[in-house]
C-alpha positions in Angstrom: -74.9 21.1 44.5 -71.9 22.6 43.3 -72.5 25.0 39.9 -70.1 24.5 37.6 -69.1 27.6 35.0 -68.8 26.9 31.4 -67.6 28.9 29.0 -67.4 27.9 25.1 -65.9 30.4 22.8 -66.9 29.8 19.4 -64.7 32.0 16.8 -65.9 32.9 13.4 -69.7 31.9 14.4 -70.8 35.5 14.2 -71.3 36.7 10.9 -70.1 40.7 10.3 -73.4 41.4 8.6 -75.5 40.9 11.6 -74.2 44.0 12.9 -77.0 46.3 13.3 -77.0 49.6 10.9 -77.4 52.0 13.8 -74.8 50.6 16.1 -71.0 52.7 15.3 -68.1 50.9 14.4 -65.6 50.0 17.4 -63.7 53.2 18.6 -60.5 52.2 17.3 -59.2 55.4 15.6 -58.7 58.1 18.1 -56.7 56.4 20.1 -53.5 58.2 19.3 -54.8 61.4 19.1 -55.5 61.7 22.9 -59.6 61.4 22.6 -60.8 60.5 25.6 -61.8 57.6 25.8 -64.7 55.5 27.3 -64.0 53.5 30.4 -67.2 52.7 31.4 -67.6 49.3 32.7 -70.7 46.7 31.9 -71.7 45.2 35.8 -70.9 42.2 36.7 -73.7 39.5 36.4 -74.3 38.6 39.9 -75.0 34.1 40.3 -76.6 32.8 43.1 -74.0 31.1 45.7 -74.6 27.4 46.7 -75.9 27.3 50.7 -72.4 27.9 52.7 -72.8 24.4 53.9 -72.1 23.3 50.4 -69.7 25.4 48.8 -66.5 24.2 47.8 -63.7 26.2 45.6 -65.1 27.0 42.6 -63.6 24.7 39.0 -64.2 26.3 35.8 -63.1 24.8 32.5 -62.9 26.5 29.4 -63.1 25.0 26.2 -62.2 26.8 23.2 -63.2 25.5 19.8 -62.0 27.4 16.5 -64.4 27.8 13.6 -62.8 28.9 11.0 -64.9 31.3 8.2 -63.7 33.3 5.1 -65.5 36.5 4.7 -65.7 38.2 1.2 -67.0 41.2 0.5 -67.7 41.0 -3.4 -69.0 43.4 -6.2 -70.3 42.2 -9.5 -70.6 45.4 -12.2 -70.6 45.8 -15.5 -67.4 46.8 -17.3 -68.6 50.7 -17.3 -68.7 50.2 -13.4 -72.5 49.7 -12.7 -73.0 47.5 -10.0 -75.3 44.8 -10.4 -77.7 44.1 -8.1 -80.3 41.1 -7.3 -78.0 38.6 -7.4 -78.5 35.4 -4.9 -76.8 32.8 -3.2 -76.7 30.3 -6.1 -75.1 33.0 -8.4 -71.8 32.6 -6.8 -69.3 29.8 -6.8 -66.2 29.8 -4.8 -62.7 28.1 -5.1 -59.8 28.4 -3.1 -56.5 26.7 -5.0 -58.6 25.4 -7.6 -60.7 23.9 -5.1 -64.7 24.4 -5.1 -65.7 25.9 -1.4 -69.8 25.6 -0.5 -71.1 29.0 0.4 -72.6 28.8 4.4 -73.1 32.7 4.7 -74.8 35.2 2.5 -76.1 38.8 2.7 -77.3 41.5 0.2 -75.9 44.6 0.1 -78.2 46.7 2.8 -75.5 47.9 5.2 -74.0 51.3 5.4 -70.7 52.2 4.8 -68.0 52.4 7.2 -65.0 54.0 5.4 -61.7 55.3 6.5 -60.5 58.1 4.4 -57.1 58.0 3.7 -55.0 61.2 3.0 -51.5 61.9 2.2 -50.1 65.5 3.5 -46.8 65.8 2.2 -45.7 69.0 0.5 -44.9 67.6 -2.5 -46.4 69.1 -5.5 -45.4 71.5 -8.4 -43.4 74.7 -8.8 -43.4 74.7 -4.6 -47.5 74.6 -4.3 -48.4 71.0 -2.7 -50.7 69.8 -5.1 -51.0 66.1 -3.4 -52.3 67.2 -0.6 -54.8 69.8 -2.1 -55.8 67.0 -4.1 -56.4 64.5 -1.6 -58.2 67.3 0.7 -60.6 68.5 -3.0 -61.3 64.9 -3.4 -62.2 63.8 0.0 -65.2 66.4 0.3 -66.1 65.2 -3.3 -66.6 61.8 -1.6 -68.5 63.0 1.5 -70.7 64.6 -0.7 -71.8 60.4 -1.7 -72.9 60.0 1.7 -76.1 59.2 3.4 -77.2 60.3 7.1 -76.4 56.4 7.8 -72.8 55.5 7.1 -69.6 56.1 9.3 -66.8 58.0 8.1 -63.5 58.4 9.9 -60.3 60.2 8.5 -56.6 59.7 9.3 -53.6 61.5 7.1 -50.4 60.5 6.9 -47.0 62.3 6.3 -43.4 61.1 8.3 -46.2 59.2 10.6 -50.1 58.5 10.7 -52.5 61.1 12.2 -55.8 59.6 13.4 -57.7 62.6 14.2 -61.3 61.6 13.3 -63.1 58.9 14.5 -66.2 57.4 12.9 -68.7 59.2 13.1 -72.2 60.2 10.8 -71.3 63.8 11.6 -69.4 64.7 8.2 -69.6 68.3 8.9 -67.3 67.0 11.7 -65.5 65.6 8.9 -65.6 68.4 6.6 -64.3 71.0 9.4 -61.1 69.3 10.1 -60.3 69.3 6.3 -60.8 72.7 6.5 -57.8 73.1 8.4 -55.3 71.1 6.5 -53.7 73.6 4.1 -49.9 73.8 5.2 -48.1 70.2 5.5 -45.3 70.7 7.7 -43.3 67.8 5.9 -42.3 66.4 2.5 -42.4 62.9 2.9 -45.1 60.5 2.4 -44.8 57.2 5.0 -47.5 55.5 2.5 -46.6 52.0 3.4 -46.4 52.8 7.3 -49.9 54.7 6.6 -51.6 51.6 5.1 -50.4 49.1 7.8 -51.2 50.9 10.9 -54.9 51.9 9.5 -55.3 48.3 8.2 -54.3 46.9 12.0 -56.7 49.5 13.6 -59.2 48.4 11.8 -58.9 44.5 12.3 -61.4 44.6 15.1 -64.2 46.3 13.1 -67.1 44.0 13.0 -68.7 44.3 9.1 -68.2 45.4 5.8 -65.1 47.9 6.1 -63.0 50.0 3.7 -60.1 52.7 3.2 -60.4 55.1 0.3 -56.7 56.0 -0.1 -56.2 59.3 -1.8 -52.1 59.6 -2.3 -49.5 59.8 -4.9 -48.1 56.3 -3.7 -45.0 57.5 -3.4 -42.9 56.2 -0.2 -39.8 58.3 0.9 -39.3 57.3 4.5 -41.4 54.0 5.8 -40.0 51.6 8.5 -41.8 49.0 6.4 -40.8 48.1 3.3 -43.4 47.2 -0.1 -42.7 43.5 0.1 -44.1 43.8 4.2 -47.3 46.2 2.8 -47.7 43.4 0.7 -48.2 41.0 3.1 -50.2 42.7 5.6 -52.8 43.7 2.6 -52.8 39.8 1.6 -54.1 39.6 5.3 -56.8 42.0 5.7 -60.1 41.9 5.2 -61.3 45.4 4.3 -61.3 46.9 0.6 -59.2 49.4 -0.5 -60.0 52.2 -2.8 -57.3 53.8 -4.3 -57.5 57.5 -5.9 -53.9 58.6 -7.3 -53.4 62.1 -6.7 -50.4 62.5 -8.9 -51.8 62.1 -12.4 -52.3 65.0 -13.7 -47.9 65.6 -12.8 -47.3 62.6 -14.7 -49.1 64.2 -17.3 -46.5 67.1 -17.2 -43.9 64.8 -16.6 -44.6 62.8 -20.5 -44.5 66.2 -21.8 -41.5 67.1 -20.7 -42.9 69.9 -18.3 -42.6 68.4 -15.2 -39.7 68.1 -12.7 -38.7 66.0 -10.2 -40.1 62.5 -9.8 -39.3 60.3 -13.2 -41.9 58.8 -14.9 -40.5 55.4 -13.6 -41.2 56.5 -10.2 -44.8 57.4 -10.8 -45.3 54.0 -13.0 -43.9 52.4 -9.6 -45.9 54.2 -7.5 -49.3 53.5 -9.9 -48.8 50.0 -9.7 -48.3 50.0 -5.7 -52.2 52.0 -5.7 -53.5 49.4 -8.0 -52.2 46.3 -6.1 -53.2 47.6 -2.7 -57.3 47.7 -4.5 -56.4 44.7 -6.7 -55.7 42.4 -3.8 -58.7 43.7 -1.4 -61.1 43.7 -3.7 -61.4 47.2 -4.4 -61.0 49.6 -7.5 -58.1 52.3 -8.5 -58.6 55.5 -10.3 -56.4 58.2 -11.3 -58.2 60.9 -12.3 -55.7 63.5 -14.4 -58.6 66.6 -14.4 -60.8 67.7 -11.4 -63.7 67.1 -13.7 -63.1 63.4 -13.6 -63.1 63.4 -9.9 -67.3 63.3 -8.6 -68.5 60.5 -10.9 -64.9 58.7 -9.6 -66.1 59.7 -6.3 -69.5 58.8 -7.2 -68.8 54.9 -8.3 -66.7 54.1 -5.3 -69.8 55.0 -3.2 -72.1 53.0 -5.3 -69.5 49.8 -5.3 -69.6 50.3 -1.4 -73.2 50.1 -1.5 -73.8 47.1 -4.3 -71.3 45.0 -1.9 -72.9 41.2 -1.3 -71.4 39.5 1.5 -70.4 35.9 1.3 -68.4 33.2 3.8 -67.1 30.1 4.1 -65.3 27.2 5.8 -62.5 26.6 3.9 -62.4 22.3 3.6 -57.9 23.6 4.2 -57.8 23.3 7.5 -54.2 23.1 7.9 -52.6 26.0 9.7 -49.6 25.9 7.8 -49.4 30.3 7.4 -49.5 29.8 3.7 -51.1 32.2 1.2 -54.6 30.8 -0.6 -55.9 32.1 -3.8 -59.3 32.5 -4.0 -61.9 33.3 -7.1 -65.0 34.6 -7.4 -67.5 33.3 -10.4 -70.6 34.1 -11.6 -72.9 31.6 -12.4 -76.6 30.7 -13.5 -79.2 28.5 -12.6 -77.3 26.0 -15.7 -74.3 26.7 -13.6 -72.9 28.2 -16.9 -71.4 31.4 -16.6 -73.9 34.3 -15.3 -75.8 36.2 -18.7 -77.0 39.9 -17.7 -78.6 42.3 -20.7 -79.1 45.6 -20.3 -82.3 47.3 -21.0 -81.6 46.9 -24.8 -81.0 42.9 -24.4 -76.8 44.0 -25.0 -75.1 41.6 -23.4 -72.9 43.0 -20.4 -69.2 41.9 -19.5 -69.5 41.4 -16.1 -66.2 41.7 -13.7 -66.1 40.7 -10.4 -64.2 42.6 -7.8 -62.9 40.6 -4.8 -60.2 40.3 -2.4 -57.6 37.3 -4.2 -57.1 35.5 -1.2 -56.1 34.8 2.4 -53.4 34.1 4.8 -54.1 30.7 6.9 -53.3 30.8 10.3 -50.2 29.3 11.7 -49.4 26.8 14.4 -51.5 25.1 16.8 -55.2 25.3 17.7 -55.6 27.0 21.3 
């Protein structure tokens, strides 16, 4: 009897929230920084041969079916940023274009985080002293400091190119030394968009809930990639961006007339680029102008990360036509009437869903 080998690859039947909490995030950041790397190989799994007298070359067929699911990871909070928890499946409703979507996958928040940090290192600053990057460098152990024993960190920094010199680990004294030794940036520009792109495409393979906290001034001087390509990519991704501006407190100095360089249309620009990469993933932008503002900033973004429920979908669009699909979150009671949550008080609260705003379909044919 001849044994025939099937092999059925199923795509999008594994759901990222099965991942186990212990097991670390694929070793995708260190790649570039000459980490060694491991090569270790799983055996081979060794099947019985037929009797000599009946073997005959071996036929395999593969069949490859695509099963396409939408992954959200969604926050629902109040509108003074407190997350709100014990939500359920039915409390959701779906649309993409207009169009209801039934819900086939749903998780609480019980994962850890698994967060990139994202630092610019330019020497750009005030009166010579590069205050972005002793911002971003302050900031990032204020956000460490919102980490438990559990959750994977990793950090990159970015100045003419992207550095990936951390991988994840649950060391953050690991963490926290190498931030020790950024204090002299060796260049003044700031490859933002570049930045964004190449962390976003590392981090495509990442099984789970996933995130960037980017702490820049959003400022591009010298990127291959232009905003309108940034864009796209972010449209694309499925990880949540967190994005801290680092410049505030300048554009402060620069309203007053104190400041120099950089006009206050280039820090609006730059502003609205932070916002749009958090807006379109989902995720939340602050821009704190005094260090005192920076650990409860540092604070929420943790919680957020924590409070995020997990939801997925088979999108009833099946065409692979590379178009761009809105989709939108609601809230929604047992009446299917919009969600009502009171405080301890019975005050009504203003909920505000955060949310990635949609998806890229694939393009051309099915493999």
């Amino acid at each position: 009897m001849r044994t025939h080998v099937i092999r059925a690859i199923l795509v999008g039947g594994l759901f990222a929230l099965l991942t186990a909490a212990t097991a670390p995030p694929d070793r995708l950041l260190a790649q570039s920084s000459g980490a060694p790397q491991d090569t270790k190989q799983q055996p081979p799994v060794s099947v019985p041969s037929a009797p000599k007298d009946q073997q005959k070359p071996p036929e395999q067929y593969t069949l490859s079916v695509e099963v396409p699911l939408v992954t959200l990871d969604v926050v629902v909070a109040s509108d003074n940023g407190d997350p709100i928890t014990g939500l359920n499946k039915s409390n959701f409703r779906v649309s993409e274009d207009g169009v209801p979507q039934p819900i086939t996958n749903f998780a609480t928040p019980d994962a850890p985080i698994t967060c990139v940090m994202l630092l610019e290192f330019s020497s750009r600053g005030a009166n010579g002293y590069p205050v972005y990057m002793a911002n971003a460098v302050s900031w990032s152990n204020a956000f460490i400091s919102q980490l438990k024993k559990n959750d994977w960190l990793a950090l990159a920094y970015f100045d003419m190119r992207t550095h990936f010199d951390v991988d994840f680990t649950q060391d953050k004294m690991a963490v926290r030394s190498f931030l020790s030794t950024m204090r002299m940036p060796g260049f003044h520009e700031s490859n933002v968009f570049d930045a964004v792109i190449e962390t976003l495409d590392r981090l495509q393979d990442v099984k789970g809930r996933k995130s960037i906290l980017l702490l820049a001034s959003g400022r591009d001087t010298f990127s291959k990639h232009t905003w309108d390509d940034t864009q796209k990519r972010v449209k694309q991704t499925d990880v949540t961006i967190f994005s801290v501006g680092v410049a505030a407190f300048e554009e402060v100095m620069q309203d007053n007339g104190l400041g120099r360089g950089a006009s206050n249309l280039n820090y609006l620009q730059a502003d609205n680029q932070m916002r749009e990469f958090a807006r379109l993933t989902g995720g939340r932008s602050y821009f704190p102008r005094f260090p005192g503002e920076v650990p409860s900033d540092m604070q929420e973004i943790a919680a957020m990360l924590r409070s995020q429920y997990s939801l997925g979908y088979m999108p009833s669009n099946q065409a692979r036509d590379g178009k761009y699909r809105k989709i939108k979150v609601e809230m929604v009671g047992t009446d299917g009437k919009p969600l009502e949550v009171h405080d301890e008080k019975n005050k009504k609260l203003k909920l505000v869903v955060y949310a990635r705003q949609g998806y890229t379909a694939p393009k051309g044919p099915v493999s």
